[in-house]
C-alpha positions in Angstrom: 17.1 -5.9 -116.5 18.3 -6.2 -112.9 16.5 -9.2 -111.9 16.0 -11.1 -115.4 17.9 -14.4 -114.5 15.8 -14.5 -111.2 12.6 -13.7 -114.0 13.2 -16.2 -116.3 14.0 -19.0 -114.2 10.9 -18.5 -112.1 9.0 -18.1 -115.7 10.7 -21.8 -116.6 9.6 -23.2 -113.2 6.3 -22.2 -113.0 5.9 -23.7 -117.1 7.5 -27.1 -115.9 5.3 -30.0 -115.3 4.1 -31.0 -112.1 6.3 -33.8 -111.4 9.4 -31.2 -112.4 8.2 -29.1 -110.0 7.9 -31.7 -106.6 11.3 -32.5 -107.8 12.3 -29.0 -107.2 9.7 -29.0 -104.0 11.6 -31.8 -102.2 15.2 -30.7 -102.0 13.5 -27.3 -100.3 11.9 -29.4 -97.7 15.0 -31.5 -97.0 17.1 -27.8 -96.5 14.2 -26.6 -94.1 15.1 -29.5 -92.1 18.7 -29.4 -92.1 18.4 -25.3 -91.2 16.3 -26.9 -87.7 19.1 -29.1 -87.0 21.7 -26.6 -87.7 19.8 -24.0 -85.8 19.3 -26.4 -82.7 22.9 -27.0 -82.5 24.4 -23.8 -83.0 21.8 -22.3 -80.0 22.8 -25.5 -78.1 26.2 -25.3 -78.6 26.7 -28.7 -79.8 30.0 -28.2 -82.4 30.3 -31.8 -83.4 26.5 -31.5 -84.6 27.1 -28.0 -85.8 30.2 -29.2 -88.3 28.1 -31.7 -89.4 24.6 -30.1 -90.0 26.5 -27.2 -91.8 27.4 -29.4 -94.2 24.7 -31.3 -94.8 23.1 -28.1 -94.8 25.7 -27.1 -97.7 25.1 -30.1 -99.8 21.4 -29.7 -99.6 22.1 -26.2 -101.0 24.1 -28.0 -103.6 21.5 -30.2 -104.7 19.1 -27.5 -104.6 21.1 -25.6 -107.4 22.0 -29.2 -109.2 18.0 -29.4 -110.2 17.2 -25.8 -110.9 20.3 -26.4 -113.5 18.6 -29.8 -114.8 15.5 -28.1 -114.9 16.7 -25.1 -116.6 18.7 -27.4 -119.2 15.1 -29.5 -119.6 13.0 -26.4 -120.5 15.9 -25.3 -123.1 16.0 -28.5 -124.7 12.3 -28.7 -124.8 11.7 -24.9 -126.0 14.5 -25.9 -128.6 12.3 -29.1 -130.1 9.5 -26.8 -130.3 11.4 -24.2 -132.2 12.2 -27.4 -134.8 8.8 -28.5 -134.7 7.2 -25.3 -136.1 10.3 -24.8 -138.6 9.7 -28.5 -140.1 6.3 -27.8 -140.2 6.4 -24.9 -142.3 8.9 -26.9 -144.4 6.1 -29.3 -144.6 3.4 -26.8 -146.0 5.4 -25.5 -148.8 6.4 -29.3 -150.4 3.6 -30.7 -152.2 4.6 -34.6 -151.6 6.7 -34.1 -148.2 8.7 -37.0 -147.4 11.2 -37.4 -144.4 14.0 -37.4 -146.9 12.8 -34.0 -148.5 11.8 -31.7 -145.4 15.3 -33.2 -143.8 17.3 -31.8 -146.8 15.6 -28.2 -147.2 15.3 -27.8 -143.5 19.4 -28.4 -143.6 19.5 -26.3 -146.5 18.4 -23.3 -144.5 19.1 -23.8 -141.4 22.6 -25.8 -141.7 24.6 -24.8 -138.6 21.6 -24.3 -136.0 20.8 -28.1 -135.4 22.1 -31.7 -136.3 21.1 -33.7 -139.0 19.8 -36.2 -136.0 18.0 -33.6 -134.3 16.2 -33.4 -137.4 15.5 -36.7 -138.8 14.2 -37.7 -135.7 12.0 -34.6 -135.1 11.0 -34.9 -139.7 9.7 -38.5 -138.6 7.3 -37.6 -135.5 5.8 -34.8 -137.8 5.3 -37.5 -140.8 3.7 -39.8 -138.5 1.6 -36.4 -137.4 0.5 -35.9 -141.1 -0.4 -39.5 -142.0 -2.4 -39.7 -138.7 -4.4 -36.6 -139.5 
């Protein structure tokens, strides 16, 4: 319970795809450099270079939370299709003749506050296509 936001975001970053996850590796190697150059000039003495490598320093931890947030909103939004996905598709299974038109309208019927009708539509038309393909 203590450490569950720490849990799940490290579950959501090790599910991302690899490209999500050198975007994440990047920022981390820019702060590692920005900690050297603020370490250099604090031992050095250097306050000009210290003021400004402690800020860099803080906008590098700034970006650094910026992704794990567009990560984090990423996974949600994908989990969230998925979720539609497997509710359409049991819509699918109980009409005999499913159209767009007809899993749309019971799929709003049940589930009418939860997602929008374009949310819907759009996700009723990729599983169509699914089922003529098959």
């Amino acid at each position: 319970m203590r450490h569950r936001f720490a849990r799940n975001l490290l579950g959501e970053i090790l599910t991302a795809s690899r490209m999500i996850k050198i975007a994440l590796l990047i920022p981390f190697i820019v702060l590692l450099f920005d900690v050297e150059i603020f370490y250099y000039s604090w031992t050095n003495q250097e306050k000009t270079i210290l003021i400004a490598s402690g800020f860099v320093l803080f906008l590098s931890i700034l970006e650094i939370i910026a992704v794990i947030k567009e990560i984090h909103e990423h996974i949600t939004k994908v989990r969230r299709l998925e979720i539609l996905e497997r509710r359409l598709e049991k819509i699918a299974k109980e009409i005999k003749n499913p159209t767009v038109r007809k899993i749309v309208d019971k799929f709003m019927a049940k589930y009418p506050k939860e997602y929008t009708i374009n949310e819907v539509y759009h996700a009723a038309c990729i599983l169509m296509d699914n089922l003529k393909n098959k």
